[in-house]
C-alpha positions as CSV (number, residue, x, y, z in Angstrom):
1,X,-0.3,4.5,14.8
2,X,0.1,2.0,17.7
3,X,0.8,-1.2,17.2
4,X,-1.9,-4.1,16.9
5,X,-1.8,-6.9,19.2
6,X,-5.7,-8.4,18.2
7,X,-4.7,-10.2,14.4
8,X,-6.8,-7.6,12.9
9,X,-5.5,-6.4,10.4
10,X,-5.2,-2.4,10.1
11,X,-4.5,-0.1,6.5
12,X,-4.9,3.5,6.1
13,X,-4.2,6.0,3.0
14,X,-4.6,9.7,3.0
15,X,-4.1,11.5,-0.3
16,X,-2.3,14.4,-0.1
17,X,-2.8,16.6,3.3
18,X,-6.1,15.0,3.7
19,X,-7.0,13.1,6.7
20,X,-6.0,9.3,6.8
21,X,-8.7,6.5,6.0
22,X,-9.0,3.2,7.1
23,X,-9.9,0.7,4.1
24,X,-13.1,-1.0,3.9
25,X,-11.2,-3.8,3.2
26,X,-7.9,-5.3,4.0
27,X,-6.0,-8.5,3.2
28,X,-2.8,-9.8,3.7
29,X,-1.8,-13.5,2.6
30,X,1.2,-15.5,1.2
31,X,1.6,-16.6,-2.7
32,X,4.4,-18.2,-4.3
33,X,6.6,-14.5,-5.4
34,X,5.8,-13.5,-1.6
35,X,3.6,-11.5,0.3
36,X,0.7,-9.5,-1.0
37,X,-0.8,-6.4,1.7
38,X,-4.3,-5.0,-0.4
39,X,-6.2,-2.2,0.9
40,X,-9.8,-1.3,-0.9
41,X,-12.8,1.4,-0.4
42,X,-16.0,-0.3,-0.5
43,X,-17.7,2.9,-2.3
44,X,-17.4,3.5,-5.9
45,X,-15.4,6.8,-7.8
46,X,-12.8,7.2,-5.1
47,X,-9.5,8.5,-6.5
48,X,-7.7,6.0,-4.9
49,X,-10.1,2.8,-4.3
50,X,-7.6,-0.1,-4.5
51,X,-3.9,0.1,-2.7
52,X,-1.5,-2.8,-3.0
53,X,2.1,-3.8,-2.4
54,X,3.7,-7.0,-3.1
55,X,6.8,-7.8,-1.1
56,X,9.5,-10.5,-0.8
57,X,8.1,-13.1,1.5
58,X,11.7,-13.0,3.8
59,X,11.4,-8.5,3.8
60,X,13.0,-7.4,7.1
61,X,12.8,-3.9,8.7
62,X,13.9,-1.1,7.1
63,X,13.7,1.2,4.8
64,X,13.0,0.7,1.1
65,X,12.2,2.5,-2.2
66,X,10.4,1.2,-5.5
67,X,14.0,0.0,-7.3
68,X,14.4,-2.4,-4.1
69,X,13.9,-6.1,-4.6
70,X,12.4,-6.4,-1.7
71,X,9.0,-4.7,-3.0
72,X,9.7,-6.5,-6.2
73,X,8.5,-3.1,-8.0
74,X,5.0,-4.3,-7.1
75,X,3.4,-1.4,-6.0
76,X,-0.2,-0.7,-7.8
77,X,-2.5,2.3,-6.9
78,X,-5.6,2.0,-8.4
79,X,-8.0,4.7,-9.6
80,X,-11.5,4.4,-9.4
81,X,-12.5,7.0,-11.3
82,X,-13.1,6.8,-15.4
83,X,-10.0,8.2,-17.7
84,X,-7.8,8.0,-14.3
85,X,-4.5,5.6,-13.7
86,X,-1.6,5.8,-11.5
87,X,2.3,4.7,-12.1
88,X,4.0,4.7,-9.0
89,X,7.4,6.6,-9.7
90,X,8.5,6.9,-5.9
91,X,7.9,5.1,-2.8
92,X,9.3,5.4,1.2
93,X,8.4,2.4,2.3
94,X,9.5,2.4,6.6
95,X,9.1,-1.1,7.5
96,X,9.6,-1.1,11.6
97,X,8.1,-4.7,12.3
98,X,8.7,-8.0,9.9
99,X,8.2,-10.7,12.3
100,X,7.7,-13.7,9.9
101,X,7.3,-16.1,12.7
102,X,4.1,-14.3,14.2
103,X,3.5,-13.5,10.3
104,X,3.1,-9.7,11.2
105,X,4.3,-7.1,9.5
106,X,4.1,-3.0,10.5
107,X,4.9,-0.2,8.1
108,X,4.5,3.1,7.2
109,X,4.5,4.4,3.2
110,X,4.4,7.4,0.9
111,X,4.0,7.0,-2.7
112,X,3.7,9.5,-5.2
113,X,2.3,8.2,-8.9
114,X,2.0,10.0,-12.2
115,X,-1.9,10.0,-13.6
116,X,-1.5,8.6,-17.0
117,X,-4.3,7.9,-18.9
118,X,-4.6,9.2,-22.4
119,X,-7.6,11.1,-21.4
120,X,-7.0,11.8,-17.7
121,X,-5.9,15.3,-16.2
122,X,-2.3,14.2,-15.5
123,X,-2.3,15.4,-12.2
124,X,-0.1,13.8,-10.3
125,X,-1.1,12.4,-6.7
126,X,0.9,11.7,-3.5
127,X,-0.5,8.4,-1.0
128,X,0.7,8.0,2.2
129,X,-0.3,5.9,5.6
130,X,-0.2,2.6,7.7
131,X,-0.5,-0.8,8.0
132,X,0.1,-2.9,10.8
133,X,-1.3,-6.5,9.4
134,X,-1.2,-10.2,9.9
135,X,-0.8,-12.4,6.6
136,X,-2.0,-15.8,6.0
């Protein structure tokens, strides 16, 4: 991924060894625990329609798993299909730009979450992509 210079903000996923997508819909923005990045599909019954991480508003480049403060264990994967939900049980988070002053924050990720709804398959499911966004 090369980095964005326009303030548009850019977020991908790929699930498993398929091909990355861009989300329909990105946003990044400020609130009172820190920053919030959201990516979301548009169409309905994805496997994955709703990504989201939540991270200290001062975060710095690095590296960083889900027991970091940092992410503040605020990682949410959401299914969009019935009888399916994710628990994120591992994250590599690669933050490589966290320039607070330009608000701008570049990453790469790879989550893997557990499926556990009562009545879902319990297949697990690995995430993994890019963002390169601008928050509010």
């Amino acid at each position: 991924m090369t980095t964005n210079t326009n303030a548009t903000n850019l977020f991908n996923m790929a699930i498993g060894f398929e091909e990355p997508r861009d989300f329909d819909s990105t946003s990044a923005f400020t609130e009172p625990y820190g920053i919030r990045v959201s990516g979301e599909f548009a169409q309905l019954e994805q496997r994955v329609d709703l990504l989201e991480f939540r991270l200290k508003s001062d975060i710095s480049s690095g590296q960083y798993n889900i027991e970091k403060p940092e992410v503040r264990s605020w990682i949410i994967v959401q299914a969009g299909l019935i009888n399916t939900s994710y628990t994120p049980n591992t994250l590599k988070l690669t933050i490589t730009i966290a320039d607070h002053s330009n608000k701008h924050i570049v990453a790469n990720y790879e989550i893997n979450a557990e499926e556990n709804h009562p009545e879902g398959s319990g297949t697990p499911i690995t995430v993994k992509g890019d963002f390169d966004i601008y928050y509010k």
